[in-house]
N, C-alpha and C positions, 0 to 999 in steps of 0.2 A: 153875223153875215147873212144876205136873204139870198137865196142861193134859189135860178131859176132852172127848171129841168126842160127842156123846148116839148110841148105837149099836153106836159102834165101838171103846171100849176109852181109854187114857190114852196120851200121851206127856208126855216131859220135855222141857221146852225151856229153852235158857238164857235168862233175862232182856234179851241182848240182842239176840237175835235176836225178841222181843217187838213191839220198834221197827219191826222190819223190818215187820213185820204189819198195823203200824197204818195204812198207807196206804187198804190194803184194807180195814179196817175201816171208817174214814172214807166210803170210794167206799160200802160194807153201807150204810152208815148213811144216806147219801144217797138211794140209791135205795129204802128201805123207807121215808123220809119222802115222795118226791115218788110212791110207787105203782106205781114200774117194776116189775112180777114180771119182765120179761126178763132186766133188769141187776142184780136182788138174787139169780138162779138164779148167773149167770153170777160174780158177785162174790163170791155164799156159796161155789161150790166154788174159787173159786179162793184163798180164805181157808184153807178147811181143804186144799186139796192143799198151800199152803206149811207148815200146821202139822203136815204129817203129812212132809212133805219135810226141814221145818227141826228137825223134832225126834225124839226116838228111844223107839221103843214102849216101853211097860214090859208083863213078862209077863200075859196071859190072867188068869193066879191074885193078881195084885198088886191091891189093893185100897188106891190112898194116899188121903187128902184133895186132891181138886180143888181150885187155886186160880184156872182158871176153867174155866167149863163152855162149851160150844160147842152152836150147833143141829146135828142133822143134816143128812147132805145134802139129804134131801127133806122139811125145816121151810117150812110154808109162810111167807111173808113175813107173816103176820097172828102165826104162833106167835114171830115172830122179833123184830116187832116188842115184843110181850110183855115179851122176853129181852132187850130194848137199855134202857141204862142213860144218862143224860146224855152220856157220852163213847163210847157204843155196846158191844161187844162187851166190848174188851180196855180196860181201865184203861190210861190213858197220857197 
């Protein structure tokens, strides 16, 4: 899966390391429902430090099709909330 981060360029990631993510997601999703900015700062970076951990850059000049898109780090929880889908972030 080419996984885009809004800012900072694509990684690949494998499908199942997807799963891994989703907890995190989850916890995202939570706290942009009940209004925590402290624990959606805290839970967005720790989402994209695993997808940028769990996955592997594609070059600067690569330009694939994102099959999904990511906030940046500094989205605020109103843009982010925008950007959640039923099941939040990551389909799963």
């Amino acid at each position: 899966m080419i996984v885009r981060i809004m800012g900072e360029g694509q990684v690949t990631l494998d499908d199942a390391r997807v799963a891994e993510l989703n907890a995190l997601d989850d916890e995202l999703m939570a706290a942009v429902r009940a209004g925590d900015d402290e624990g959606f700062h805290r839970t967005l970076e720790a989402l994209l430090a695993g997808v940028r951990r769990l996955g592997s850059p594609l070059p600067d000049d690569s330009l694939e099709p994102s099959e999904l898109i990511l906030p940046s780090p500094d989205a605020s929880l109103e843009e982010v909330r925008e950007m959640l889908r039923e099941d939040g972030l990551i389909p799963g």
